[in-house]
C-alpha positions in Angstrom: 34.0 -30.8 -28.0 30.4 -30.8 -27.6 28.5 -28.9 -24.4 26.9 -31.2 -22.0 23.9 -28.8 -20.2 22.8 -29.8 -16.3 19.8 -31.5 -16.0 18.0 -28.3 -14.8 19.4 -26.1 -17.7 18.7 -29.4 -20.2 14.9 -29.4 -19.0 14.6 -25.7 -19.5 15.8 -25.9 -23.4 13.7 -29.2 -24.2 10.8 -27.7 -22.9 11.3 -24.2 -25.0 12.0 -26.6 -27.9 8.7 -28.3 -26.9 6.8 -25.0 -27.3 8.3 -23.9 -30.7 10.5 -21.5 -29.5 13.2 -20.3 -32.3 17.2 -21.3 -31.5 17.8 -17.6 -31.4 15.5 -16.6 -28.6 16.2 -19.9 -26.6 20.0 -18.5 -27.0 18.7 -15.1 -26.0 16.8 -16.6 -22.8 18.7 -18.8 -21.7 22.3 -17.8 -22.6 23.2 -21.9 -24.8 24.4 -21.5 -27.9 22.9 -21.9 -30.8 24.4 -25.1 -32.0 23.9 -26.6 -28.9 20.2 -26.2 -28.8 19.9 -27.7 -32.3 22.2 -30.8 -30.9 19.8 -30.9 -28.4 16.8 -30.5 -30.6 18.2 -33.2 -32.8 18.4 -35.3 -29.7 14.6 -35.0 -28.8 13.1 -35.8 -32.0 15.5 -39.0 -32.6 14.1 -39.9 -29.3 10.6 -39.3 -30.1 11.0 -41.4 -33.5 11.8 -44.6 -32.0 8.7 -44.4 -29.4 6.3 -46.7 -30.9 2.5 -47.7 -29.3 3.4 -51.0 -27.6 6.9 -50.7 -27.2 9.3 -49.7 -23.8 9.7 -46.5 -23.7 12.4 -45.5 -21.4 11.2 -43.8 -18.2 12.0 -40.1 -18.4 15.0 -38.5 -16.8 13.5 -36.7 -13.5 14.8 -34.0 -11.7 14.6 -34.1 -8.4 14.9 -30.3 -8.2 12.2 -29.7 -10.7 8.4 -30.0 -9.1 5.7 -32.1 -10.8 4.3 -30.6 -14.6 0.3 -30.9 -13.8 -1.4 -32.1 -16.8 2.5 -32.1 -19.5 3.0 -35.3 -21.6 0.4 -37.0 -18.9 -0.4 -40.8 -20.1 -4.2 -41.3 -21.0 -5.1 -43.6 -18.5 -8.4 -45.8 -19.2 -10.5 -47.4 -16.6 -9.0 -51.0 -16.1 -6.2 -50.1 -17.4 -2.7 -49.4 -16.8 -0.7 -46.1 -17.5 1.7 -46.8 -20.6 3.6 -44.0 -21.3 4.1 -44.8 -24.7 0.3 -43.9 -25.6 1.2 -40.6 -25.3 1.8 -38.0 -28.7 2.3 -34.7 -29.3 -0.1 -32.8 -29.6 -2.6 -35.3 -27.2 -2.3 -32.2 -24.6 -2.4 -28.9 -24.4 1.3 -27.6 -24.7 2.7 -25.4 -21.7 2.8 -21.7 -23.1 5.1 -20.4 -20.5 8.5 -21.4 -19.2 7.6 -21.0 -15.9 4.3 -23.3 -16.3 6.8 -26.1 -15.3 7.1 -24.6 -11.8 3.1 -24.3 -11.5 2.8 -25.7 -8.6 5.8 -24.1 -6.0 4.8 -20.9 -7.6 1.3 -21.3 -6.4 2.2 -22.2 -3.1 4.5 -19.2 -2.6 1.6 -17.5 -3.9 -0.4 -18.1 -1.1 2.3 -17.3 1.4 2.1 -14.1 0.3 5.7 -13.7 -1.4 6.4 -11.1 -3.9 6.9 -11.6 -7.7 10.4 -10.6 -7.2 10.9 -13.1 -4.3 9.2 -15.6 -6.5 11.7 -15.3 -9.5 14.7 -15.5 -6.7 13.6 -18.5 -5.6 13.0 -20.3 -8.9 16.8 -19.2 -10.2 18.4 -20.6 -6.5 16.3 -23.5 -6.0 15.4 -24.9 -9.3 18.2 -23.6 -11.5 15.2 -21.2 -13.5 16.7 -19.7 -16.7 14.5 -17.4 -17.9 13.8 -13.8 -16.6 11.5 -12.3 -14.3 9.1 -11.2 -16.7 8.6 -14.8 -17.8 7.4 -15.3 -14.4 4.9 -11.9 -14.5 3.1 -13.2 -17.5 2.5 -16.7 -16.3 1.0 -15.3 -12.7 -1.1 -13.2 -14.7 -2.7 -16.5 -16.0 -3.0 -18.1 -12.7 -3.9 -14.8 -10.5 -5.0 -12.5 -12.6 -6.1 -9.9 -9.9 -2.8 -10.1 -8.2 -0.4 -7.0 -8.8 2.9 -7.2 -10.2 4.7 -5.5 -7.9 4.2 -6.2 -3.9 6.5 -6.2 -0.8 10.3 -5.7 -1.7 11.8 -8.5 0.1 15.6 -9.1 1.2 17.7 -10.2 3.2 18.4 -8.2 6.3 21.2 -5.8 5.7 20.6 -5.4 2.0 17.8 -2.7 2.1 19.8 0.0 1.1 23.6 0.6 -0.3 25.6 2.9 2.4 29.1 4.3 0.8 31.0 6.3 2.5 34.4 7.6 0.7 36.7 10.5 0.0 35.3 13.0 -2.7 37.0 15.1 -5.1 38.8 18.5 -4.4 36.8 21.2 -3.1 37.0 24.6 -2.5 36.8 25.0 1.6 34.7 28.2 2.1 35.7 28.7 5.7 40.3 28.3 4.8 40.1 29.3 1.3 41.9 26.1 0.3 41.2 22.8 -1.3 40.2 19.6 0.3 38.9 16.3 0.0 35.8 15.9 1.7 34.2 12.5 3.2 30.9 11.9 1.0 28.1 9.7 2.9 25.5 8.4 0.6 22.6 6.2 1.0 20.4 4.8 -2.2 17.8 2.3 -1.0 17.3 -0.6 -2.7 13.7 -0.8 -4.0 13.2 2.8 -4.9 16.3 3.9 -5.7 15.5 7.2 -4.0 19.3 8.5 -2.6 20.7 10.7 0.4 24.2 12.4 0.0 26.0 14.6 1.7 30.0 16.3 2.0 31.2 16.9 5.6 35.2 18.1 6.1 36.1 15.4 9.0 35.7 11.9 9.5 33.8 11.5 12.7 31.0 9.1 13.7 28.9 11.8 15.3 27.5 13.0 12.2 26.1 10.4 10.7 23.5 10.2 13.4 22.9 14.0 12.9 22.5 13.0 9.0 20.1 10.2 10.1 18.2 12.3 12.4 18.0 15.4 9.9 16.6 13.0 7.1 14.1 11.6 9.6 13.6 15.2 10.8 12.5 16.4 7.1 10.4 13.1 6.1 8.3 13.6 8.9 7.9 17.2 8.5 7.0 16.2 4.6 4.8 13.8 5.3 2.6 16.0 8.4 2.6 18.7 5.4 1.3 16.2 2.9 -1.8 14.6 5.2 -2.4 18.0 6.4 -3.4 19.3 3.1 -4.6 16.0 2.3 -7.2 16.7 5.6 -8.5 20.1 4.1 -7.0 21.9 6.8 -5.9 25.6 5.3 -5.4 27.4 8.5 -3.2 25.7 10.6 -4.9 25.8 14.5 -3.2 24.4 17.9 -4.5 24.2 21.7 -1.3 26.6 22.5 -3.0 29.2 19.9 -6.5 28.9 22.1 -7.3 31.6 24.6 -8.6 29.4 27.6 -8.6 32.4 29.8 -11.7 34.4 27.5 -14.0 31.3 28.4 -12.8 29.5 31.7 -15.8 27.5 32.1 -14.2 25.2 28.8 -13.0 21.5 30.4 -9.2 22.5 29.4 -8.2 19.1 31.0 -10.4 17.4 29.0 -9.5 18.8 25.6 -5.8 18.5 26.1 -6.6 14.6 26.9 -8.0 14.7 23.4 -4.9 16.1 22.0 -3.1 12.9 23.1 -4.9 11.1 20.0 -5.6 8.2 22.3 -9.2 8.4 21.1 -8.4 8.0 17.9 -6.5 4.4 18.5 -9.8 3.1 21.0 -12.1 4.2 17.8 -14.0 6.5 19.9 -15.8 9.0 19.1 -15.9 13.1 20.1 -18.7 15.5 20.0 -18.1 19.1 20.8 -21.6 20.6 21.5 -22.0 24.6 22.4 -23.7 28.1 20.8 -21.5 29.5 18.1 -18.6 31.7 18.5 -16.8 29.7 21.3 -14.4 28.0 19.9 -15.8 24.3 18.9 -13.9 24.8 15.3 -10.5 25.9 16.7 -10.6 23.1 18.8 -11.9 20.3 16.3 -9.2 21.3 14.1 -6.6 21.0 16.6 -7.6 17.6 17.6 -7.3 16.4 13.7 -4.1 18.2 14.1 -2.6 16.2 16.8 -3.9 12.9 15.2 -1.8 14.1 12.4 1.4 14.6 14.1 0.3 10.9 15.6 1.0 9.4 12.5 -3.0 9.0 12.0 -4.7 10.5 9.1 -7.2 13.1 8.9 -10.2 14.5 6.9 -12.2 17.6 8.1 -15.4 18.7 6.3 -18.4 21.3 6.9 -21.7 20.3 6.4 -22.0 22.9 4.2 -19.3 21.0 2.4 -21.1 17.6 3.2 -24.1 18.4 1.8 -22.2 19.8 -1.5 -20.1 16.7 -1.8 -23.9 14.4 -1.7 -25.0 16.6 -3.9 -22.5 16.5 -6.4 -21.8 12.9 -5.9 -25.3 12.3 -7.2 -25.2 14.0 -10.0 -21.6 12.7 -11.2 -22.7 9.1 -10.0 -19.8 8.9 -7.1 -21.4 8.1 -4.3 -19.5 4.9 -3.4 -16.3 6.7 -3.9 -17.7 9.7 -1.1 -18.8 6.9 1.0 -15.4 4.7 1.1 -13.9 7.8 1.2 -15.6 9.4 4.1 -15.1 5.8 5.9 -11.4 5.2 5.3 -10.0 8.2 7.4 -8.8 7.2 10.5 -10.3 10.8 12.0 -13.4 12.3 10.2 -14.5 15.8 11.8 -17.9 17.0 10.5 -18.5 20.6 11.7 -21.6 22.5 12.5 -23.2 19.3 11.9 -27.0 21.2 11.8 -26.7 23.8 10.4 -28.4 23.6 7.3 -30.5 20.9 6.3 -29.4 18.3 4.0 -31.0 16.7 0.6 -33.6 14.3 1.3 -31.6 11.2 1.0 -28.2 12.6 2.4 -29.3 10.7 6.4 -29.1 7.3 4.9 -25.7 8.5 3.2 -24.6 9.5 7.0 -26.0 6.3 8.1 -24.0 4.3 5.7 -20.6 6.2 6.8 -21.2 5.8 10.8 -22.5 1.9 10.4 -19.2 1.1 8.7 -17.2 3.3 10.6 -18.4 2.2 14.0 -15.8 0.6 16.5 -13.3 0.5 13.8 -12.6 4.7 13.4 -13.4 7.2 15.0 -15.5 10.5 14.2 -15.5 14.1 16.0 -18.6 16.4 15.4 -19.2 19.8 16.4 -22.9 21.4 16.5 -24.4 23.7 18.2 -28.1 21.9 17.7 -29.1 19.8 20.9 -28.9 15.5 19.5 -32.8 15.4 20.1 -33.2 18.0 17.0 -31.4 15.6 14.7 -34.0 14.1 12.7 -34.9 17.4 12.2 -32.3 18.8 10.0 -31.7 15.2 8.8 -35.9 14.6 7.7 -35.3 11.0 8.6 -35.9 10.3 12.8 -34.9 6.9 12.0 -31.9 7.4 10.3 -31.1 9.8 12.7 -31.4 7.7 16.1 -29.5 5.0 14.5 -26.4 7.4 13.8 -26.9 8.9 17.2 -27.0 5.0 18.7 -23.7 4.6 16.8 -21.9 7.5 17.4 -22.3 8.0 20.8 -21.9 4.6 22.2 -18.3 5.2 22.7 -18.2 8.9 22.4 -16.7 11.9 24.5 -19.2 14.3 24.8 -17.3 18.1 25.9 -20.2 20.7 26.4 -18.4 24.7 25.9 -20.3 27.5 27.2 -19.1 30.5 27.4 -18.8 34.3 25.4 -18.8 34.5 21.9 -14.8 34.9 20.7 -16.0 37.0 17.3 -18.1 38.9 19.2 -15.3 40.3 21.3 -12.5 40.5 18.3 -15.7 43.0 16.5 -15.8 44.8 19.9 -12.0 45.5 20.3 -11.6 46.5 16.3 -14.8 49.3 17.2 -13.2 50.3 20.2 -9.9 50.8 18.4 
């Protein structure tokens, strides 16, 4: 008894018959046999023999689930003249080298809502009955939107993130009674990456699991403050607890701990911690990048001794772009002892660069113990210099620390000792 395919399914194999496709890799595509894609095939080229210029041809079978083919098997139309469909041969237009070229047009427009390649394939199988796989889809988007990445947004439907199972596990050796039980197993495997969570507990109650929730939470976040930490440059770990306020009272301590709140850091504002070395200004700054850490923010801390290295280097090497964006996509930057050396001749219009794109959307923290009027000193470029200071301290916190010098005291006590 011969296999009658749905209209959907029937378009798919005529139009993989249409591009030359082999029986055995239509089979292997769309899961029809063999012998029915030949029946088929016999079908479409008995019904391409009795076309004839001139004659009705019988209007083709549409699908209303199937969108519009732009440019397939389209009628040459002349001027003054109507459409016959019958005028049209194989071979008079270019054939469609993808399955999913059929679905051009709804791919394009979920395209440009921003859906996923994934998403896309879903939505061809449910609402057009699509066939063929996913990676039919890839290599016809690549065609279309060629700068567009493969792999986006995971999207589902709510719920479906992640795979929970929680069940009895085998027999295990209790530690604590010396006998063997079968413990509960909770484990978690998201859905995207795969990446699991399991763990054996001895009872069954519903407390734990938000103590498993909290202590997964607990260590991502203690990961992740690790990662942008060293990802910041920070190697010695500094906090306002740490700070002796009481050697240099004259510091505004109400001030700094305000800083500490990272508010600064979502307005885009800027800091500048201004004072004679030795009190503190360093401890501080790195603190402050700190606390924008642990606010979810990221961080990147540099000496101008370091600056000046990085311009230098990037020079040579050719990667100055990749400094700049660099130095402008932190949401914190802190430059310290900004002025203390001088920097290469064209390392102010580098600086100007980073603070002209980084102006009122991140913010920037400098320490320096060089009053802002001797800045086109160390710089050699006045004008390059005002402009940063225009910039930086429209919307800038300025904290001036007086006081002793802190190494100057730890040398003292280590003598007296």
């Amino acid at each position: 008894m011969p296999t009658y395919l749905k209209m959907p399914k029937q378009s798919q194999v005529l139009a993989l018959l249409e591009l030359g496709w082999s029986y055995r890799r239509i089979e292997a595509e769309t899961g029809v046999r063999r012998e029915t894609v030949s029946r088929y095939d016999r079908m479409r080229r008995v019904n391409a023999a009795k076309t004839f210029p001139g004659s009705d041809a019988s209007p083709p079978v549409e699908s209303p689930d199937v969108p519009d083919v732009e440019g397939a098997n389209a009628a040459k139309t002349f001027a003054g003249s109507d459409a016959n469909p019958a005028k049209t041969f194989p071979g008079s237009t270019p054939r469609p080298r993808f399955t999913a070229a059929m679905y051009r047009t709804a791919i394009a427009e979920k395209l440009d809502t921003g859906l996923s390649l994934q998403r896309i394939w879903q939505d061809l199988v449910e609402e057009y009955g699509y066939g063929a796989s996913y990676e039919s889809v890839k290599r016809f988007v690549r065609t279309i939107a060629p700068t567009r990445r493969s792999v986006g947004v995971f999207h589902c439907a709510p719920g479906a993130e992640g795979q929970v199972d929680f069940f009895r596990g085998a027999p295990t050796l209790d530690a604590g009674t010396g006998e063997w039980r079968r413990p509960w197993v909770f484990r978690m495997t998201l859905g995207h990456s795969r990446h699991g969570y399991e763990e054996a507990v001895w009872d069954q109650k519903l407390e734990f699991l938000e103590l498993l929730v909290e202590d997964e939470l607990g260590r991502r976040a203690d990961r992740l403050f690790a990662r942008r930490v060293k990802q910041a440059g920070i190697t010695t770990m500094k906090t306002l607890a740490d700070f002796e306020w009481t050697f240099n009272p004259k510091i505004p301590k109400t001030k700094i701990v305000e800083l500490a709140s990272a508010r600064f850091v979502d307005t885009h504002s800027g800091v500048l911690l201004i004072g004679p070395p030795g009190v503190g200004k360093s401890h501080i700054a790195t603190a402050l990048a700190v606390g924008a850490i642990r606010a979810g923010r990221r961080a990147l801390v540099r000496s101008t001794f370091d600056l000046a290295a990085d311009f230098a280097e990037a020079e040579a090497t050719g990667e100055r772009r990749d400094l700049v964006q660099q130095l402008t996509r932190v949401d914190l930057l802190v430059l310290e002892d900004f002025g203390m050396t001088k920097l290469a001749a064209n390392a102010a219009e580098d600086l100007l660069e980073v603070f002209v794109r980084r102006h009122e959307t991140v913010s920037t923290l400098i320490t320096t113990n060089r009053p802002t009027q001797d800045w086109g000193v160390f710089l050699g470029d006045v004008p390059a210099a005002t402009a940063i200071l225009d910039r930086f301290l429209a919307h800038a916190t300025i904290v001036q620390m007086v006081g002793k010098r802190y190494r100057l005291r730890q040398r003292t006590g280590t003598t007296d000792d």
